[in-house]
N, C-alpha and C positions, 0 to 999 in steps of 0.2 A: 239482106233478104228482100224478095222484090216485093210491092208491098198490095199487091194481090194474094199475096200469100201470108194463112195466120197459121202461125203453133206454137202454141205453148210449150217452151222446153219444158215445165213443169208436167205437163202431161206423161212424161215417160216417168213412171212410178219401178218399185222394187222388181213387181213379176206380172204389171201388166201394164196398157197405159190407159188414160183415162183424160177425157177434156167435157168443159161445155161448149154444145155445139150450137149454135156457130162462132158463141162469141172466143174460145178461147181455140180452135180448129176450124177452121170454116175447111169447102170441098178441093182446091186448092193443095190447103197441109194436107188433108187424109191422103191425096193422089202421092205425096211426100213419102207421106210412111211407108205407103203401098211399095215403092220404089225402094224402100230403106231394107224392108222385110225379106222381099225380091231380091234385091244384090246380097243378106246376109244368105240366103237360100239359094244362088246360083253359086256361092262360093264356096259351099258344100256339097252340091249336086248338080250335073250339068244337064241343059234341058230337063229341069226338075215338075214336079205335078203337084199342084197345091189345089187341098180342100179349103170352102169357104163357104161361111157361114152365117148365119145374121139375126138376134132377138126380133121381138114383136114390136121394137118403139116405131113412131112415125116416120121417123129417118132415118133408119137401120139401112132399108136397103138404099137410098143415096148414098149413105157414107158406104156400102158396099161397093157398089158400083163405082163409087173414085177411086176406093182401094184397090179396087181390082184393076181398074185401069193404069193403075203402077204396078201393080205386080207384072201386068201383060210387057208394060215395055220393057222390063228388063229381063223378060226371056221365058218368065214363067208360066206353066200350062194352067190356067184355072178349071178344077171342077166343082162348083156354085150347088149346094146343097140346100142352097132354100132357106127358110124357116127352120130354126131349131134348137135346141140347148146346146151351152158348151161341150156338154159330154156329147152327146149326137156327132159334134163335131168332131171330138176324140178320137170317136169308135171308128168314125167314117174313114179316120188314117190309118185306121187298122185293115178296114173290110174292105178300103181301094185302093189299095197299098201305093198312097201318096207319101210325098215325098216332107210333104211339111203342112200347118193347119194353121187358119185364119176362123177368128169368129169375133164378129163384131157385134158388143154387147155393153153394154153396162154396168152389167147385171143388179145388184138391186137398188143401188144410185137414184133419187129422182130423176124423175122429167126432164130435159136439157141436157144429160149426161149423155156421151157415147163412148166408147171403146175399144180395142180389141188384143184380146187374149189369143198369145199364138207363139205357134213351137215349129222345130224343125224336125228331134228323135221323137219316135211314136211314144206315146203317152208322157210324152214331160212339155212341161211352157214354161219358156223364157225367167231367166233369176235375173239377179243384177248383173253379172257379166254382159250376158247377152241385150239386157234392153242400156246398158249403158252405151257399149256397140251402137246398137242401133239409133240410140239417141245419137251420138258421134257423126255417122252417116247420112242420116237426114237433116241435121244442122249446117250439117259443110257440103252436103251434098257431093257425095263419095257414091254415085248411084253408078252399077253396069247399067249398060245399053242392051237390046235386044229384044228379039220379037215372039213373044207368046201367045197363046192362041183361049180361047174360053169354051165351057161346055156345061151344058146345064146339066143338071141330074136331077130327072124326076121322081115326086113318090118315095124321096128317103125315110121321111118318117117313118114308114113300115118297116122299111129294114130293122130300125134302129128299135123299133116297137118289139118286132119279132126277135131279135138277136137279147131283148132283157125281159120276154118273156116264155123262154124256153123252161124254166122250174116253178111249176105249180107248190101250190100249198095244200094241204089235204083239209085243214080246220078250216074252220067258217071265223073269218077275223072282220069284224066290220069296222072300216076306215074313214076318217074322215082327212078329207084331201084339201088342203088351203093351198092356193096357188097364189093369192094376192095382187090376181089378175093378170096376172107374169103369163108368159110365154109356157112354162110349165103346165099351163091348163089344157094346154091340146096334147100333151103325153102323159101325164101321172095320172088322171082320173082311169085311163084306157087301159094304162098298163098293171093298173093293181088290181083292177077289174079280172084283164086276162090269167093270171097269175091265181086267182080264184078269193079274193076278198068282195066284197060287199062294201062299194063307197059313197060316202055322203058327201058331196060337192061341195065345196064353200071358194068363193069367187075363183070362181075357173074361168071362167068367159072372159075372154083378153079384153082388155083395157087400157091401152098406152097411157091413160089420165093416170092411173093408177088410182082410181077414184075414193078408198076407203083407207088405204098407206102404202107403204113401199112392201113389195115383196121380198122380204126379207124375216130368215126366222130369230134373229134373234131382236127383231122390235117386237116393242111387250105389245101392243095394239093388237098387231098380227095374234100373238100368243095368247091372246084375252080371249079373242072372239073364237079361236079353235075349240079353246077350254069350254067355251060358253057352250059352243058346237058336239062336242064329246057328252057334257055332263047331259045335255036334251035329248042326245039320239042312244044315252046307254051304248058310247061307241067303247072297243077295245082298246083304241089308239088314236092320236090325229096326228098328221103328218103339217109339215109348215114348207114350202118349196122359194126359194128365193129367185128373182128375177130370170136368172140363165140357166136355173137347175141345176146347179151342180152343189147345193148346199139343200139340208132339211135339219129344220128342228120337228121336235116329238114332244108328245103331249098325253103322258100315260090315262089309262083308263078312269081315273077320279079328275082328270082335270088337271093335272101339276104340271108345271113345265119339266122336262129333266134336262139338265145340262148334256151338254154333246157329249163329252170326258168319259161322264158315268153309261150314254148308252156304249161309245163306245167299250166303256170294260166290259158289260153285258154281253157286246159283240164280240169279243175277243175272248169270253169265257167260253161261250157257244160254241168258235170257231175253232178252238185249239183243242177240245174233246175229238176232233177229229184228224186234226192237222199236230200231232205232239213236237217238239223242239221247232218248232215257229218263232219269227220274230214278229214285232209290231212295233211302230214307229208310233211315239204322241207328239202333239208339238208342245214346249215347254209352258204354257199356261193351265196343262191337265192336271187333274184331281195324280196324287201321289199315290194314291190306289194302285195300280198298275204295276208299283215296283216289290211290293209283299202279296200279290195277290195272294190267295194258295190255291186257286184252281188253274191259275196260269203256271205255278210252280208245282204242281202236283204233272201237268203238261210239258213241263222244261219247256215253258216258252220265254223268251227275253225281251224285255220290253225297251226300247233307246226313249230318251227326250231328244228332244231337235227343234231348229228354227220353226217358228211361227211364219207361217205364209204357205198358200196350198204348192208352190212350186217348189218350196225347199223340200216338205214333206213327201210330195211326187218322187222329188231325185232321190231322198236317201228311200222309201221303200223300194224304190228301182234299185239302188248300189248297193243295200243291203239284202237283196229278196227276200223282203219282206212279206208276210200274207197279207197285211194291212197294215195301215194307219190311222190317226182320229186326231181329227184338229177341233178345238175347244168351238170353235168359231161353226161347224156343221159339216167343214168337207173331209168324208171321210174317202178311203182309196183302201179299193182291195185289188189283191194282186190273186194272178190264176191258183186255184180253178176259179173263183169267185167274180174275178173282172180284170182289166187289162192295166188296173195300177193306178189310172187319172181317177179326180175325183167326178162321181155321178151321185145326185140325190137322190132320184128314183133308185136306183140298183140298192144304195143306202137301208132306203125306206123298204128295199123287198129282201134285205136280211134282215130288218127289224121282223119281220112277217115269220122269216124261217124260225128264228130266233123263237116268236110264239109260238108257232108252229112244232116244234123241238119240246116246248115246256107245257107243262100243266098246269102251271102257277099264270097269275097276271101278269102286265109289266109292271105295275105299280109295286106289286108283291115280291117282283125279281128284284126291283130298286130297293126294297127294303131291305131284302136279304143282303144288300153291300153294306160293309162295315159303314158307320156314320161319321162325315166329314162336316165340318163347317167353312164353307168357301166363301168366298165375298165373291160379288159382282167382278168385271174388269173394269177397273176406272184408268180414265185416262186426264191426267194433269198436262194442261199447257202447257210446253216449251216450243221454242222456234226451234224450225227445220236447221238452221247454222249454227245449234248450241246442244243437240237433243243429244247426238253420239258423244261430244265432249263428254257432259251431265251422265253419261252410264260409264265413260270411260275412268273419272271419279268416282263415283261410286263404287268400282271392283275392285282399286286400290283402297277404298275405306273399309267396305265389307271382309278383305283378307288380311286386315290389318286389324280385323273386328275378333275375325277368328284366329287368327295366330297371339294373339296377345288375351283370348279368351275371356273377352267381354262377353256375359250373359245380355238374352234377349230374354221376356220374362222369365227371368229362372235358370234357361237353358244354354247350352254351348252349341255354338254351330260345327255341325261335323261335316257338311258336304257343300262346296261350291261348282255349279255350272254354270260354263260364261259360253255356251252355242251360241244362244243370243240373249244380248241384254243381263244377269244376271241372276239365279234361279238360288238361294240359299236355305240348305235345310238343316231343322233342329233335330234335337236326342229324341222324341218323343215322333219324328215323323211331319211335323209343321213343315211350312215352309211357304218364303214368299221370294216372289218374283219384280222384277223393274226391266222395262227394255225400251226401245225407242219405237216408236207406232211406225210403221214401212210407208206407211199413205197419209200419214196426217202431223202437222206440226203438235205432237203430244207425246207424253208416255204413256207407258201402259203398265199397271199395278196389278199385280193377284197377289190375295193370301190365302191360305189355307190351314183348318188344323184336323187333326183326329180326335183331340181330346176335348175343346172346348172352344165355344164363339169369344169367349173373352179374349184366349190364346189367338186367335185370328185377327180381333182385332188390335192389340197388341204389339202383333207384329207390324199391321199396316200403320201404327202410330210413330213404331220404329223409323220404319221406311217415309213417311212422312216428314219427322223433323229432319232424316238428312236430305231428304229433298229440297225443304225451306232453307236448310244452312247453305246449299249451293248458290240461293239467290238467283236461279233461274228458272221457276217452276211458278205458273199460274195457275188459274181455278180449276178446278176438275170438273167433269162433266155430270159423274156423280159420285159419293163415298160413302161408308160404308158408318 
């Protein structure tokens, strides 16, 4: 490779890619990818039309502009959306019926990171097939040739403003909005506004420094100061917006964080009162709730587990027509009438609204009303990226060798194994814990869970612990439990 030119093969991750910029992509590689993207998109569409997109970091629109400049020479039309979240950028492959979507972002990554997240069919992004492809192509450079032309598009914001704020709310919900200084602060305070809540700002004013922490909701930092935020303004709710918007965590009326899992059951109780034999897709670190609900079974609604990662969850609500999804992590996907499938956090954040909206009770009070789970945190123990799928590939042959020969876990027999991803195994009583390979990080990643007791939860993970230790390939964890 010439030696003007940097990129990191590691950059092309499971279902997006990601580098530091400059030192691990300088403008160069981006003009690469752009090229890479480009010929995977003219080999599906002939003089094809791509939307493009770009967060609020300091060099978002440089690494735009090189990307684009690959994309142009191999043939593809750019239409350049400006400023905006990944879902904005979503929608825009809906509402200008392009042909494939580019949005270069981070999203909640420190400072130095850049990105971009992009797909070809409307509302799904790239899985491992497609970014292995693409890493393929821009390594050997397997680029078409040709000539594409560019076109700015003014003023999209508004589109995108107007198109997710057509359903008001009738009650008076007063919000408090954490953006984190993310790019999310020039949509989510506007749009919850329109929609008819009452919002309390907390760092919306963009800031690339990202001066107070990373916009991201599931750092406790972020989730402390909301809390702080809700209990002083007697708010109903606060909302948390991560870097590119397309994730929120929630922060009920007293102050508690709630796990993503649980709002969405919340959401999908709500949703299926109207919508009866509905499906809903979780991703396999979700609260087990979902599979005995009785108001989802009272709805004949069916609930799947599936990969961890917002593009796998995107494909199967798309393959299944699903009305939604809920990934542990914040990105949740509703499918029409509700939204067009990809994940949006504000759209999120404005069925949490309906959701009040609909109820008489609080959210604090709706969470109670769910049966009582004891969940751990997700930890994730060190292993290296060339031993981590090994490390789960062992594990599924010891866990079914666990269950078939009816070794108890405290007390109990395991009755059910899922291997989607990583391995998910559940007890008699409804327990259950999880091991899988982290998609982005040399780690695993641990959940337990019980219905009956913390002891039972932790128990399990002590389980799953020692055969982790006996593989002799698992270092410190980042935190446990």
């Amino acid at each position: 490779m010439d030696n003007s030119i940097i990129i990191s093969p590691l950059g092309f991750r499971e279902y997006d890619a990601r580098w530091l910029y400059p030192e691990s992509i300088n403008s160069e590689g981006i003009k690469l990818v752009g090229k890479g993207f480009g010929t995977q998109v003219i080999k599906k569409n002939k003089n094809p039309r791509v939307s493009v997109g770009h967060d609020y970091r300091s060099y978002s629109e440089e690494v735009k502009k090189n990307f684009i400049e690959g994309l142009i020479s191999t043939g593809c039309n750019v239409e350049d959306i400006g400023l905006c979240l990944s879902p904005t950028a979503y929608y825009s492959q809906f509402d200008l019926n392009t042909d494939a979507v580019a949005m270069i972002t981070a999203s909640h990554n420190e400072n130095g990171w850049t990105g971009i997240k992009m797909g070809i069919d409307k509302g799904l992004t790239h899985c491992i097939e497609e970014m292995t492809d693409l890493k393929d192509i821009v390594l050997n450079k397997k680029f078409v040739e040709g000539k594409g032309n560019y076109k700015k598009i003014d003023n999209y914001k508004e589109k995108y403003i107007s198109y997710l704020t057509k359903n008001k709310i009738n009650k008076k919900i007063k919000a408090v909005v954490a953006c984190g200084n993310g790019t999310a602060g020039i949509f989510a305070p506007e749009i919850l506004r329109k929609i008819g809540c009452e919002v309390i700002e907390l760092d919306c004013n963009l800031d690339y420094t990202f001066p107070k922490y990373n916009p991201n909701p599931e750092d406790m930092k972020m989730l402390h100061e909301i809390a702080k935020c809700v209990k002083e303004n007697n708010a109903n709710v606060g909302f948390g917006f991560d870097g590119d918007g397309d994730r929120v965590g929630v922060i009920d009326d007293k102050g508690n964080e709630i796990f993503a899992d649980k709002i969405g059951l919340l959401m999908a109780r709500n949703i299926s009162n109207d919508n009866n034999n509905s499906k809903f897709i979780v991703d396999v670190k979700s609260t087990g709730l979902f599979q005995n609900d009785k108001i989802l079974k009272k709805n004949k609604c069916e609930t799947i587990y599936w990969k961890t990662g917002h593009s796998y969850i995107k494909r199967k609500v798309n393959e299944e027509k699903a009305i939604a999804g809920f990934e542990k992590s914040g990105h949740f996907f509703f499918n029409k009438p509700l939204g067009l499938g990809y994940d949006d956090g504000i759209n999120s954040a404005i069925q949490v609204c309906h959701l009040l909206n609909n109820e008489d009770k609080t959210i604090s009070e709706l969470v109670k009303n769910l049966p009582i789970t004891y969940q751990s945190p997700t930890m994730s123990p060190y292993c290296k990226d060339d031993e981590k799928y090994d490390v789960i590939v062992q594990l599924i042959a010891k866990v079914n060798e666990i269950k078939k020969n009816n070794i108890k876990i405290d007390g109990l027999n395991i009755i059910d194994i899922l291997t989607v991803n990583g391995i998910r195994f559940t007890l008699e009583d409804g327990s259950w814990g999880l091991i899988r390979a982290s998609s982005n990080k040399p780690s695993l990643v641990v959940v337990t869970e019980s219905p009956e007791s913390d002891n039972r939860k932790k128990e399990i993970f002590y389980f799953i612990d020692k055969m982790l230790k006996d593989t002799g390939k698992i270092g410190e964890y980042d935190q446990k439990i």
